[in-house]
C-alpha positions in Angstrom: 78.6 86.1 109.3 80.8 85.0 105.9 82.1 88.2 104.7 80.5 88.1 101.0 83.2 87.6 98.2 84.9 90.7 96.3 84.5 90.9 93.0 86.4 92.6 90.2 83.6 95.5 89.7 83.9 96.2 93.9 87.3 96.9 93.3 87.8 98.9 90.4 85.2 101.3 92.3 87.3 101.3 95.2 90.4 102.0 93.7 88.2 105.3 91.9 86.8 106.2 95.1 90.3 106.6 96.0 92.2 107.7 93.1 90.0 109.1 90.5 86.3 110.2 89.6 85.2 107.4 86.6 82.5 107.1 83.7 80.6 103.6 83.7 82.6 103.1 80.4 85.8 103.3 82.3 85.1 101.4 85.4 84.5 98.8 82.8 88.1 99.1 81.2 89.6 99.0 84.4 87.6 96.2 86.0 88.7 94.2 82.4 92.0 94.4 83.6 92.4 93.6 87.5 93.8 90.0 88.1 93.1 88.6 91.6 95.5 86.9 93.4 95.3 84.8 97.0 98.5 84.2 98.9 99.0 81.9 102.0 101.1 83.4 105.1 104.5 83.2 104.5 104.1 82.6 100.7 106.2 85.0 97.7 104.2 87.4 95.8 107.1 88.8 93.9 111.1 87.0 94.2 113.8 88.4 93.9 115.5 88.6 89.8 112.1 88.3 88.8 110.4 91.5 86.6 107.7 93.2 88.1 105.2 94.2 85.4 102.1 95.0 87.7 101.1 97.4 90.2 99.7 95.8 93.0 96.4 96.7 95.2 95.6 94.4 99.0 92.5 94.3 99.1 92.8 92.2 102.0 96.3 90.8 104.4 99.6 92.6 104.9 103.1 92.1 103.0 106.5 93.2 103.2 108.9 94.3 100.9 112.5 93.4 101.3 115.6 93.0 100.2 119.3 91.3 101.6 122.0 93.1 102.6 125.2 91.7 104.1 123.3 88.3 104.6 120.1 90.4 106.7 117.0 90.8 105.6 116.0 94.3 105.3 112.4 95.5 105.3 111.6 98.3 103.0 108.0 99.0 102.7 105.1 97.5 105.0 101.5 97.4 103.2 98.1 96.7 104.3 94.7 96.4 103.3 93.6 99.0 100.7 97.0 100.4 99.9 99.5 99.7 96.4 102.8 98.2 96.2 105.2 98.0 93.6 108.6 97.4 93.1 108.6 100.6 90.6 112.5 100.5 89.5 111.8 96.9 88.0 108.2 98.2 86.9 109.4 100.9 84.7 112.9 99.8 83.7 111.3 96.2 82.9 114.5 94.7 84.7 114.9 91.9 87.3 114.2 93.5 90.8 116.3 93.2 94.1 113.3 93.2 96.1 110.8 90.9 97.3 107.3 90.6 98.7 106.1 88.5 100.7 102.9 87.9 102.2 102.8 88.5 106.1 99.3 87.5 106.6 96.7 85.5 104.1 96.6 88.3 101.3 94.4 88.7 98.6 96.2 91.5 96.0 94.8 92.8 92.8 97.6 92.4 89.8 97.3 96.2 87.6 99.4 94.5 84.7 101.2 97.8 83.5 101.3 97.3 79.9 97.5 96.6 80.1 97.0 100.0 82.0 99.0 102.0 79.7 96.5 100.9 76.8 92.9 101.5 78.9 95.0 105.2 80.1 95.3 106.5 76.7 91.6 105.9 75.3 90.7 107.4 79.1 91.5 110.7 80.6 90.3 109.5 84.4 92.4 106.1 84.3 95.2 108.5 83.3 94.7 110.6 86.7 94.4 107.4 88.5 97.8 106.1 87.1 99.3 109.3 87.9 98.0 109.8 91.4 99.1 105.7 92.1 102.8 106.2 91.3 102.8 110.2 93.0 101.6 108.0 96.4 104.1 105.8 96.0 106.7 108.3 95.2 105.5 110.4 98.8 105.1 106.9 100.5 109.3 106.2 100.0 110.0 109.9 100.1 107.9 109.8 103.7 110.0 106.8 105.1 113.4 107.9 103.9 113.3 111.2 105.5 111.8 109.2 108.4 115.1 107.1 109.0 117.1 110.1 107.9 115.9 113.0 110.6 113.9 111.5 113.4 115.2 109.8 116.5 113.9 106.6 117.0 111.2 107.3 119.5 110.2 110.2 116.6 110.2 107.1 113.9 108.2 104.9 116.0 105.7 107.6 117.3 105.2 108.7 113.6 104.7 105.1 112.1 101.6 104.4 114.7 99.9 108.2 113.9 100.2 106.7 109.9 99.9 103.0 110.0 98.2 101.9 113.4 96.9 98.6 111.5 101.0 97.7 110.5 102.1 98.2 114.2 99.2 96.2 115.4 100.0 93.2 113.1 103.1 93.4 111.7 105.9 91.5 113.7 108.0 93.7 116.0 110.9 92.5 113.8 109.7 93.8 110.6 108.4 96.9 112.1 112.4 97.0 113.8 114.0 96.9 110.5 111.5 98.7 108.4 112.4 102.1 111.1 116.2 101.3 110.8 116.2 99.7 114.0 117.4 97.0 116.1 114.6 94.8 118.1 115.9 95.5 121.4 115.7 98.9 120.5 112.2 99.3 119.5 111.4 96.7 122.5 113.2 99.9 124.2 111.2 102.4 122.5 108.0 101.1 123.4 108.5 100.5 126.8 109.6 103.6 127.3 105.5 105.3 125.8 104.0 103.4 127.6 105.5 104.7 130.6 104.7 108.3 129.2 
């Protein structure tokens, strides 16, 4: 059976099932600002030096968010369906970003153009709460991973990452999900072998 398509409305509700309680007058305001957006595997969704001016919702696929160091990729933040991503330094400084995203899967993503959300927030107390409760995710999201790769051994990292994102393990590739826990491959290849022998 053909999944029927998403539409705009669909997603505006979603995103206030999750974030914030809404009036019909301001699922209306939001829904007049989503922007969809289909990516291939493989394909950019935001390059490096370019400015990020949206908040981003998948609706549907997986990315990753990297940057280089010393010529290596380095994965910073693995998203999946129904979850935000943003590179928020570039968002709210309105300065080229380091990072980039990439599409990991086909990826359908809704654009939040910021500028347009700071307008709808201030004629709407519940797209306010939304705006606020979006960035305070993201905000425990890095916090989360940071003190992940700061504390935890790697068996703790890895055991952690598949109790809060099973779908990321499951389709991420290894090598991603390696550098995204501050790990080598043969590491992680390690680190696995060694639960399923628990």
């Amino acid at each position: 059976m053909k999944r029927p398509t998403i539409d705009t409305r669909d997603i505006a509700r979603e995103l206030a099932r999750k974030y914030s309680t809404m009036t019909h007058d301001e699922l209306d305001a939001l829904e007049s600002i989503l922007v969809p957006q289909k990516y291939a595997k493989g394909q950019m969704i935001i390059n490096e030096g370019q400015v990020c001016d949206s908040i981003y919702y998948i609706e549907r696929g997986l990315i990753r968010q990297f940057y280089f160091k010393n010529g290596k990729q380095i994965t910073e933040h693995l998203g999946e369906d129904h979850t935000i991503f943003m590179c928020i330094e570039s968002l709210f400084r309105e300065e080229p970003t380091k990072l980039q995203v990439e599409a990991i899967e086909p990826t359908i993503v809704y654009a939040i153009p910021k500028q347009k959300l700071e307008q709808v927030a201030l004629h709407n107390v519940n797209i306010q709460i939304l705006y606020r409760k979006i960035l305070e995710e993201s905000l425990i999201i890095s916090q989360v991973h940071a003190d992940l790769v700061r504390f935890e051994t790697a068996q703790a990292r890895y055991k952690r990452m598949c109790k809060l994102n099973p779908q990321v393990i499951l389709r991420a590739p290894l090598v991603y999900i390696a550098s995204y826990l501050q790990m080598t491959p043969e590491t992680l290849s390690r680190v696995r072998a060694a639960m399923l022998l628990d």
